[in-house]
C-alpha positions, 0 to 999 in steps of 0.5 A, a space after each residue: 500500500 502506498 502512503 499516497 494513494 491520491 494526490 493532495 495538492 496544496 502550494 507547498 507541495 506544489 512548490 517543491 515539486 516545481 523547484 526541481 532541476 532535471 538530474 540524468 546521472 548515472 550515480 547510484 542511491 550510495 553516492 547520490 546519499 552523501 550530497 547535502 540535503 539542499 542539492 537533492 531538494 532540487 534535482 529531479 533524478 533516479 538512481 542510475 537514469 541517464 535519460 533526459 526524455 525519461 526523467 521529463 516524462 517523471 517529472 511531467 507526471 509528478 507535476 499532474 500528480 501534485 496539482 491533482 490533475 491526474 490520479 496515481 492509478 493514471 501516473 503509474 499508467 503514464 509511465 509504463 506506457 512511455 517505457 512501453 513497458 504495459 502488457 510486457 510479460 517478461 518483466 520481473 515486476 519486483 526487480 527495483 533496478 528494472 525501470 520498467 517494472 512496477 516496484 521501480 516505478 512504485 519507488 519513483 512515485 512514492 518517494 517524490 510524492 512523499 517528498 512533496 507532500 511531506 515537506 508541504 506537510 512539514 511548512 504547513 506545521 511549523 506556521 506559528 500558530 499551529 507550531 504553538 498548538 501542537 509543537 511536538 509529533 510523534 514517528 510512527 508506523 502508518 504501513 506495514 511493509 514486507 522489511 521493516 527496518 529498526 527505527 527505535 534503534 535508529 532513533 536511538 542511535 541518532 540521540 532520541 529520547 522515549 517516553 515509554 515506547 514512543 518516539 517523540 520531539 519537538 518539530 524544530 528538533 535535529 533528530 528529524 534531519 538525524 533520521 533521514 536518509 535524505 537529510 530532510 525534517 520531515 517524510 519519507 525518511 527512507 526509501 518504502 520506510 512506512 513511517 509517518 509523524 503525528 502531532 502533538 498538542 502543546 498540553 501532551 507535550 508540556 505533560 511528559 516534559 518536552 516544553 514547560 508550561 506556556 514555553 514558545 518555540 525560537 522561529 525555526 529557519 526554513 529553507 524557502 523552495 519559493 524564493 527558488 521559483 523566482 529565479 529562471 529554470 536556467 539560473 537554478 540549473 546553474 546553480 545545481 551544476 555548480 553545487 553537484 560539481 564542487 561536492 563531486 570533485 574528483 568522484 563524478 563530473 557533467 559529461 559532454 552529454 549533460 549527463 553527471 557521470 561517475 570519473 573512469 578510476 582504477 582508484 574507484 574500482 579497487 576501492 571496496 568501501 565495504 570492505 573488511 579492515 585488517 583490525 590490528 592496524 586500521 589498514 584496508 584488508 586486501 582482497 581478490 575483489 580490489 584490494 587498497 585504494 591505488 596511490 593518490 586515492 582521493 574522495 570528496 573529502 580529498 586525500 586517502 591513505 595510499 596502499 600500504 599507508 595507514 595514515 596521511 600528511 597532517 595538512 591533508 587530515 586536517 582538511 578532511 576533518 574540518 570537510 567532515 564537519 562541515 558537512 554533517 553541520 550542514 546537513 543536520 545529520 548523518 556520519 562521515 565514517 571515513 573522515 580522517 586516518 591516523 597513524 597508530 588509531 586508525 580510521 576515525 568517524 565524525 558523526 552529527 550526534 545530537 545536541 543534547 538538553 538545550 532546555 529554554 534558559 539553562 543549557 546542560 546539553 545532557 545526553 549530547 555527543 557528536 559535532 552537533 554537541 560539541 557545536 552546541 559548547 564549544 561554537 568557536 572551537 570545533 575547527 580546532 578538533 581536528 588538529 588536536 586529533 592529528 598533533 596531539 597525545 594520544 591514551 593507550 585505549 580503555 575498555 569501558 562500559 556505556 549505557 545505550 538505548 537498544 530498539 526496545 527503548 530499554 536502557 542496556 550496557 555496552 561494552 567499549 573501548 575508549 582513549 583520548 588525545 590532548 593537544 594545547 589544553 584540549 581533549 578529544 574523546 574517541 570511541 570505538 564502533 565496537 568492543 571488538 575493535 581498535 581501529 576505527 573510532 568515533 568522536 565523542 566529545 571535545 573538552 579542556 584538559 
């Protein structure tokens, strides 16, 4: 069953579908996943679709959809009727990667209406007067898909809080961005994720203590798909290439053709980013599929190690790091699991994490961790983070044991291994992603010494 059934059209939606660019790339959901959440807002684009005739044809149809022109039912017609797809017999019609089959354009339909409607959705509950009357929403399951995915482990892992067993924040909360495989405070937050919001009122959400009593809510800041719609179809195009083009470099580039194409590399082709690790060192595992990434292996981010290296120059690293930040700030959520690699540590994550208890007048920033908590202490000092993992002291690691939310919403313990290291009075607390594991961390906080 799909969440949208029937078009629901209102300008917000309307709004956003109309805004997008037309997007032909070859570039699967793994690369398009890690471009900040305002580049995708406004591309028109399916994994993999190199056809511009095709992603028209998508977007013509959503475009009806959204303005209630024509039904689902129509829609999906359309464009099976455009890939001469209606009547073939020899169709796996639940092969996602066929375009012609109906669980790819099932997807199509469902996440870019979903998008739409959810952010129409979205700006609809955060104008002032409905935010001051139900300021919180609650993440639930509104279908039942055949693979449902963990999501209280998600919102935990993400920083969360339960009541009971209810996952609830407030609206302007960055859990939203945090959950979302797109980057976006509002559904669909995955691919056929079934799972939807709903609101509270502003009474619930004082009683289980997400507001005080008569507490208002700070503006939240809105990124306006509107004001996009008063410059050309060109200068957006424009803008979008520029975008793509700088948050690509070195991984795909704008062919000839206009078609956003991954760069030929035997680096890209030997690197496995899947791939094992060899736990005693931090170095890539070898392997009869690849192996190491070849000298002068480079990503988005920049420089990676060299084959046989466990490590880059400092400059580099840095540059990495701070990249890193930049992007999980940017996007409000999400992780750079390869952000930076030091000599004798091994491959270090930086991570959006959560905030923590800001409260309305006297911050704790309790249960906070990752850049968004240190972001929230220390807002002048977060570049340096990365220069103090590179120059500084580093600890023998400590296994220690934390208490972590499991899927149930239950409190249980863990077991880790931690180590800090200290450069110029200040401290970065690493974390492993496992008690059975030395080489790849997780940073965890930032303090003086």
């Amino acid at each position: 069953m799909s969440l949208f059934v029937e078009p629901i059209p209102f300008a917000e939606a309307i709004a956003s579908n109309a805004v997008r660019t037309l997007l032909p790339t070859e570039l699967r959901s793994r690369e398009l996943a890690s471009l900040a959440p305002e580049l995708l807002a406004r591309a028109r684009f399916s994994a993999g679709v190199t056809e511009v005739d095709f992603l028209q044809e998508i977007d013509d149809t959503l475009g009806a959809l959204t303005r209630g022109e024509i039904s689902r039912a129509e829609g999906r017609v359309r464009l099976k009727s455009f890939l001469g797809a209606l009547g073939d017999d020899s169709i796996d019609q639940t092969d996602l990667t066929d375009l012609r089959s109906d669980a790819r354009i099932e997807l199509i339909l469902d996440t870019n209406l979903g998008q739409a409607f959810g952010r129409g959705q979205y700006l609809q509950g955060m104008a002032a007067e409905v935010l001051d009357e139900w300021p919180a929403q609650e993440l639930v399951r509104v279908i039942d898909t055949r693979e449902q995915r963990d999501w209280s482990a998600r919102w935990a892992e993400a920083g969360g809080d339960f009541f009971g067993n209810r996952m609830v924040a407030l609206k302007t909360s960055p859990i939203w961005r945090a959950i979302s495989r797109f980057g976006q405070p509002h559904a669909p937050f995955d691919f056929n994720s079934g799972m939807d919001v709903e609101d509270l009122a502003r009474d619930e959400a004082e009683a289980i203590g997400l507001l005080a009593r008569d507490e208002e809510l700070p503006a939240p800041e809105i990124d306006d798909f509107n004001a996009d719609l008063q410059a050309s179809p060109t200068a957006r195009a424009a803008w979008l290439r520029n975008g793509l083009a700088e948050a690509l470099q070195g991984v795909a580039r704008f062919a000839a053709d206009g078609v956003l194409r991954l760069i030929a590399s035997p680096i890209r082709a030997a690197y496995n980013p899947d791939q094992p690790r060899d736990d005693s060192n931090g170095r890539w595992a070898t392997s009869n599929a690849g192996g190491p990434p070849a000298k002068g292996a480079r990503d988005s981010l920049g420089r990676r190690p060299a084959k046989g290296e466990t490590s880059i120059p400092d400059d580099d690293n840095i540059a990495r790091g701070r990249a890193a930040i930049d992007r999980v700030l940017a996007r409000k959520g999400g992780s750079v699991p390869d952000a930076m690699f030091v000599d004798g540590v091994g491959e270090i994550e930086i991570a959006y994490g959560n905030t923590g208890d800001l409260g309305s007048r006297n911050p704790t920033h309790k249960g906070g961790g990752g850049a968004a908590h240190i972001f929230s202490k220390h807002p002048d000092d977060l570049k340096k983070l990365p220069e103090v993992i590179v120059k500084g002291q580093r600890s023998a690691p400590v296994e220690t044991e934390i208490e972590v939310r499991g899927s149930n919403g239950a409190v249980e313990k863990k077991k880790v291994w931690k180590r800090k290291i200290t450069h110029e009075g200040r401290v970065v607390v690493l974390s492993s992603r496992s008690a059975n594991s030395k080489s790849q961390w997780l940073v965890t906080g930032y303090e003086d010494a």
